[in-house]
N, C-alpha and C positions, 0 to 999 in steps of 0.2 A: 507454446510448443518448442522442445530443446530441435534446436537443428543446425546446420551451418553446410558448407559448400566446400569442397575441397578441388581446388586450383592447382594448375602447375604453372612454372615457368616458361615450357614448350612440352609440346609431345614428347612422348615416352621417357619421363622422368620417373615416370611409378607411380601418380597418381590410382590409378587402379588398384595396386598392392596395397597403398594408405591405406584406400577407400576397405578396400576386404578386410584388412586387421583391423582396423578399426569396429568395422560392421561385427567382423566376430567377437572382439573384449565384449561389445554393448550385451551382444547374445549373450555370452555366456555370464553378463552378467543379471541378466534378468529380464532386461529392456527389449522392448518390440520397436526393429529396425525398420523405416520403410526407406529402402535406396530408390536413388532417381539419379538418370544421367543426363547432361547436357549436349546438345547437339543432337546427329541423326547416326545414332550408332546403336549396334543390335548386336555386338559380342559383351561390351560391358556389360548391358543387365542381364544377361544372361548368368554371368558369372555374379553378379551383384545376388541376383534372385534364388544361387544356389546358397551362398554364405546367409543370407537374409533369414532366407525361409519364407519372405514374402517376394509378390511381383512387381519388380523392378519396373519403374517408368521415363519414360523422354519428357524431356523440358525443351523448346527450343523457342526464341524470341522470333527465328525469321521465319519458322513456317507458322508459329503461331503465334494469335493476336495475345496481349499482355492476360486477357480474360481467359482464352483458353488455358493457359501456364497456368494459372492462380486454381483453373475448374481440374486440372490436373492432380495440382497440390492437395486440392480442400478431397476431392474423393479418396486420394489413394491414399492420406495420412490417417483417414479413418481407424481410428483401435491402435494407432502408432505412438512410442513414447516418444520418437525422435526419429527424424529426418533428417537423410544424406545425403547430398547431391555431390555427384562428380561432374566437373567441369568436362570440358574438351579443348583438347590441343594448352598453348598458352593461355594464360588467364583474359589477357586484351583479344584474343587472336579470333579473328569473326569472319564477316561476310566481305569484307575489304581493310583497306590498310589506311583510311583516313577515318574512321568510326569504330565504336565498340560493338555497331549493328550485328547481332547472331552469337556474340562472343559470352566467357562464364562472366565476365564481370556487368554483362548486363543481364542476366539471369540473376545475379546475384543483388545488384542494385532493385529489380525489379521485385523480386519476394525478398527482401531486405534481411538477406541472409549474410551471416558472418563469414569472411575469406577464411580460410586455413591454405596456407602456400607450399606445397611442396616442389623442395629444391633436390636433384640431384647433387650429391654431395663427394660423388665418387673419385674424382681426380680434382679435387680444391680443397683450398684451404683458408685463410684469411680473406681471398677475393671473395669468399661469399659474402662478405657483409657489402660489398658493393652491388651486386647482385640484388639483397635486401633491399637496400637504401633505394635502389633506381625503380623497385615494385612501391616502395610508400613514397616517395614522389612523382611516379607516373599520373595516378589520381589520387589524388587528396579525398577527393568525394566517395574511395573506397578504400576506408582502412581495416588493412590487415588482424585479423583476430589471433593469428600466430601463422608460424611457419615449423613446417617439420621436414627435417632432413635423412635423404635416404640413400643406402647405398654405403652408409657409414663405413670404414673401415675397421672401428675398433673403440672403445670406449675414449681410448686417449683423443683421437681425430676427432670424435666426438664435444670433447671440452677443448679444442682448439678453435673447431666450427662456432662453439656457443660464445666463447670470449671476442670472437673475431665480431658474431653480429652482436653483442651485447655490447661492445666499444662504439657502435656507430649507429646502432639500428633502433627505434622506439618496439618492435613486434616483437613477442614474445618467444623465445623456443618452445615448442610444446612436445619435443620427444625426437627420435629418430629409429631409424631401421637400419639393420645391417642386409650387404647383399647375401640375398638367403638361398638356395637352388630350390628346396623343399617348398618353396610356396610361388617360384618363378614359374608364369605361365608362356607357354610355347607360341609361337607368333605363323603364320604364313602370311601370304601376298594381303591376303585384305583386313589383318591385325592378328589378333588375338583368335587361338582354337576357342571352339563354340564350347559353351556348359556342357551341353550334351555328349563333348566327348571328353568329359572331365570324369572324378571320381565318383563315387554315388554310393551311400549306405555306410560301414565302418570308416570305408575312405575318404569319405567324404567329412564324414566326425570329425578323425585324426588332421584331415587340413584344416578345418575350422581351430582345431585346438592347439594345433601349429600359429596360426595366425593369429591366434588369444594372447596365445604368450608371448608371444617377441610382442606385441601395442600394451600390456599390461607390462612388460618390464623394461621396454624401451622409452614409452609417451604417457604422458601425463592424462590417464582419461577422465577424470575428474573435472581438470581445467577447461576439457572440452566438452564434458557435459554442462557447463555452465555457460554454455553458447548457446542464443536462443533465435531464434527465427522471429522478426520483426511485424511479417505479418498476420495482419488479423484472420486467419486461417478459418473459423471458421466452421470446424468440422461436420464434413458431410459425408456421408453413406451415399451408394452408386444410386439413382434415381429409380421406382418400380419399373420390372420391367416392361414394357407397353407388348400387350399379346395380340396378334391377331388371332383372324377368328379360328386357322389353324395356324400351329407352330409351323414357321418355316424353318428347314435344315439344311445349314450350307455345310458341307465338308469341308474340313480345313485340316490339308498337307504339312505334318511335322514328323519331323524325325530329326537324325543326323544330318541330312542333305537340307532340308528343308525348316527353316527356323527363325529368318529373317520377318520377323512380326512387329508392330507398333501394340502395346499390347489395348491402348485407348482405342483401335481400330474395333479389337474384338469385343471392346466393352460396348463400344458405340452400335454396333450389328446386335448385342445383343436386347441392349435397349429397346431397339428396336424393331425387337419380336422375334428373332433370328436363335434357334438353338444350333450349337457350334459342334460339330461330331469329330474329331481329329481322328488323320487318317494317314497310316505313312507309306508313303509311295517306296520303299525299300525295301519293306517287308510282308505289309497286307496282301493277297490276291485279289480282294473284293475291297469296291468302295461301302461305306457305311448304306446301308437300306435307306431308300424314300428320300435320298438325298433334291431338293431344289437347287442348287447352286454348287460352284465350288470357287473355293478362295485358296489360290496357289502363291506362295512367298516366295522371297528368294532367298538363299544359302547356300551351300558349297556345291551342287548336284557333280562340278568336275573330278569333287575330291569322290564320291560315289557312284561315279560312272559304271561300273561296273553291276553293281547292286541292282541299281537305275533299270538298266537296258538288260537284264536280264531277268526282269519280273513281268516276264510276259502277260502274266493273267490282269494285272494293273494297268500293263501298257495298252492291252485291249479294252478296261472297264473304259479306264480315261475317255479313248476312240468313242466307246460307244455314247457314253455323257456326252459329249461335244456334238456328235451327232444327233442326239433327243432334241438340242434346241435351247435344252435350260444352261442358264446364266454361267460363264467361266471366267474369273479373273486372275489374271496372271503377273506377276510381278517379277522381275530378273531372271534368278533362279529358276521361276515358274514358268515363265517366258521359255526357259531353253529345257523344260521337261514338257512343253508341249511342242518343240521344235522336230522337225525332220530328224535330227541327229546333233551330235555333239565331237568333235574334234579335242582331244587334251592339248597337252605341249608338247607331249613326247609321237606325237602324230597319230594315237590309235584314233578309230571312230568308233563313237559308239549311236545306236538306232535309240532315239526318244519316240517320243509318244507319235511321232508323225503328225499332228494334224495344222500345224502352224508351218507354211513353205521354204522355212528358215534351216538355212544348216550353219549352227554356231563352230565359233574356233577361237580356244583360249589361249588369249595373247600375253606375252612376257610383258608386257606395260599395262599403267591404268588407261583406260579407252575414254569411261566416262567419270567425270569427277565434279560433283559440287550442288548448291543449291538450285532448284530450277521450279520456275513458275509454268502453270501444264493452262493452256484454253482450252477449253473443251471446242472443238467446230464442229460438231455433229451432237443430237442426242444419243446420251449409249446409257450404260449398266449404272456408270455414278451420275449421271444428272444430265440437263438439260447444255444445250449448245448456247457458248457465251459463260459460260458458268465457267471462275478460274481459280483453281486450285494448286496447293503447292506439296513440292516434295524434294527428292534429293536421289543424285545420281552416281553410283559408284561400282565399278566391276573392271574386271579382268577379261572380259570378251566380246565378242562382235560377230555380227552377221556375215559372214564370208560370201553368199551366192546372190546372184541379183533375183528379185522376187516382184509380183503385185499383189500389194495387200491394203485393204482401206486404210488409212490413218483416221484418229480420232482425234488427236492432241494436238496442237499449236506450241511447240516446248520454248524456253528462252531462260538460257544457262545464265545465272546471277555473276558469276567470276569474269566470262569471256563477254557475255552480251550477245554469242549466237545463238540464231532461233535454226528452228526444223519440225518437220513434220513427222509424229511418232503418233503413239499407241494404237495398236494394230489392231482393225477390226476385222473378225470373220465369224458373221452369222451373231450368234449372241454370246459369241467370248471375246474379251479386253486385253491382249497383251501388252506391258510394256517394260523397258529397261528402269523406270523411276519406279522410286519407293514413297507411297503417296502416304503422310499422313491424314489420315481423315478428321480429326479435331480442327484441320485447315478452314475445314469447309462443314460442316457439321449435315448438309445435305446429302452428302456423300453416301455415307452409312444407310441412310433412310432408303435413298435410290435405289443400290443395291440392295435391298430388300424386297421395295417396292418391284423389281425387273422378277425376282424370283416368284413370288405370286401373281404376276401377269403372267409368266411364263405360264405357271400351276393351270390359271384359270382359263386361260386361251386354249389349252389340250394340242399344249404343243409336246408336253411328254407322251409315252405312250403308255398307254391301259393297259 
């Protein structure tokens, strides 16, 4: 299997840009892309999964066991010529600062995938080869398959850049990028704007075929399709799906506001007998008929406030599901559209769904940041009490009112080492601020399923 991993130096060098020109030459030249990014991040594959044409997947070493990553890789390469993994942050840069625990180069060590290092290259010039030198002797145990330079200024900068590392460095140049505005993607508070509010249809073509050309006339794709992915992959197709004896329906919230998915969550539910009805709380009046469950994500709902709270006939369906009995789980985003109300920056409120006692208010800092292991201390929707699961925590906002609402979660932040009591229980809906991968825990998915047909068969919905 052709594949390789594309590293940075530190965040927002461009890796992302690499990763999309590159994904687009492959396209357009024949080849079926499958991208995969590293870490707990839900804007890249979004954008990966537009330029692809396929859906984009998470690799992460800390929430998941070496086997899951590998069970990740073997299904989703399926029918693929070649796979692409984008790193996160710098290439060493992980769960802490005396290990490579969580980091691309042990994703990369671990599916024995070839580095490709992207250097910002935009105010340097000769120091780059120092730069070089100190990524191939950081680990010996991970050499460099090439480095590509971005941000160029000019072809001349360009053969300045290459002679500089070519005087000092064993890796290879494999191309570079000038800075381009046509293919620069717009950033707010929590990275990169979401696919969904990118181009779509002719314009969507025209950037792919932007991006074609500058990696076919700037980077060697040849030299990079001759990088090969070391492990024994395998390939496998997603498992049958296991039916119960009726289909269960969980609704599942996407649109603009709502987007924040692991998409191995939705494979996993489906697996597991679960038919997934999308449904967007911004637009819809009604939820999906005969719904069991709902699965609410999280995503931008601040930037859609408006939309949000003024789809009354949603903001009722919602009420009325929460109140039947059956299953709701809620994640950030989802968390503050089932909230009393929501607060921006610029101080309006806007009324949510009401039924969670929480009134949010989006703050100018990040509130919660990083990886976080979840205990379960009660039984609830994903599994049984003692049962520990992991995920990752990241937003812009906070519960402003004081409230009483069960906790489910035992949380314990990996960076800082604080614990707390989170994930809100009321009745038979799960809120919380973490973004739970379910391959963590592979029972997870099954529970949730499992909650929706007890729900069905105990006739706690009504007739």
């Amino acid at each position: 299997m052709k594949g390789f991993l594309i590293a940075g130096t530190a965040s927002g060098v461009g890796k992302t840009t690499v990763t999309l020109a590159i994904t687009a030459a492959l396209r357009r030249r024949g080849y079926t892309v499958q991208p995969f990014k590293g870490g707990p991040d839900f804007l890249d594959t979004g954008h990966h999964t537009r330029i692809a044409g396929r859906t984009a997947r998470n690799l992460d070493t800390w929430m998941l066991s070496a086997e899951a990553n590998r069970d990740v890789i073997r299904h989703a390469s399926h029918g693929a010529d070649v796979l692409l993994v984008e790193g996160m942050m710098g290439l060493f840069d992980g769960k802490g600062g005396a290990s490579e625990s969580g980091s691309s180069a042990e994703i990369a060590k671990l599916l024995k995938l070839p580095v490709v290092l992207v250097l910002d290259a935009g105010k340097i010039a000769r120091s780059i080869a120092a730069m070089v030198l100190g990524f191939e002797l950081f680990d010996p145990e991970l050499p460099l398959a090439g480095v590509i330079l971005n941000r160029v200024a000019g072809d001349r900068h360009f053969r300045i850049l290459e002679a500089s590392i070519k005087s000092a460095c064993k890796t290879p140049v494999l191309g570079w990028l000038p800075r381009e505005s046509a293919i620069a993607i717009p950033e707010r508070h929590l990275g990169l704007q979401t696919a969904e509010e990118g181009e779509t249809g002719e314009g969507l073509e025209r950037l792919i075929d932007t991006l074609s050309d500058l990696a076919n006339k700037h980077m060697d794709i040849p030299l990079l399709m001759d990088l090969e992915c070391g492990l024994d992959i395998n390939l496998q197709a997603l498992p049958v799906v296991c039916k119960t004896r009726d289909e269960i329906r969980i609704g599942v919230a996407r649109d603009q506001a709502f987007s924040f998915y692991y998409e191995d969550n939705l494979d996993l539910l489906q697996q597991h007998g679960a038919a997934l009805l999308p449904f967007s709380p911004m637009h819809d009046e009604f939820l999906p008929p005969d719904l069991d469950a709902l699965y609410l994500a999280g995503g931008y709902p601040e930037l859609h406030a408006v939309q949000v709270s003024e789809n009354a006939a949603m903001l009722s369906a919602i009420r009325e599901f929460v109140a039947s009995g059956r299953p709701v789980y809620a994640e950030c985003g989802g968390m503050i559209f089932l909230s009393q109300q929501l607060t921006t920056r610029d101080g309006t409120t806007y009324p949510m769904a009401g039924v969670l006692p929480f009134e949010i208010e989006i703050t100018g800092k990040l509130v919660g940041f990083g990886y976080v292991n979840v205990e379960l201390t009660n039984d609830c929707l994903l599994g049984k009490a003692g049962t520990v699961l992991r995920g990752h925590s990241f937003h812009y906002s906070r519960i402003s009112n004081e409230f009483q609402v069960a906790t489910n979660y035992r949380l314990q932040y990996s960076l800082s080492g604080r614990t707390e009591s989170e994930g809100y229980r009321l009745g038979n809906m799960l809120a919380s601020y973490v973004h739970l991968h379910f391959r963590a825990e592979p029972t997870i998915a099954r529970s949730f399923v499992e909650a929706a047909i007890a729900s069905r068969t105990s006739n706690l919905v009504p007739q």
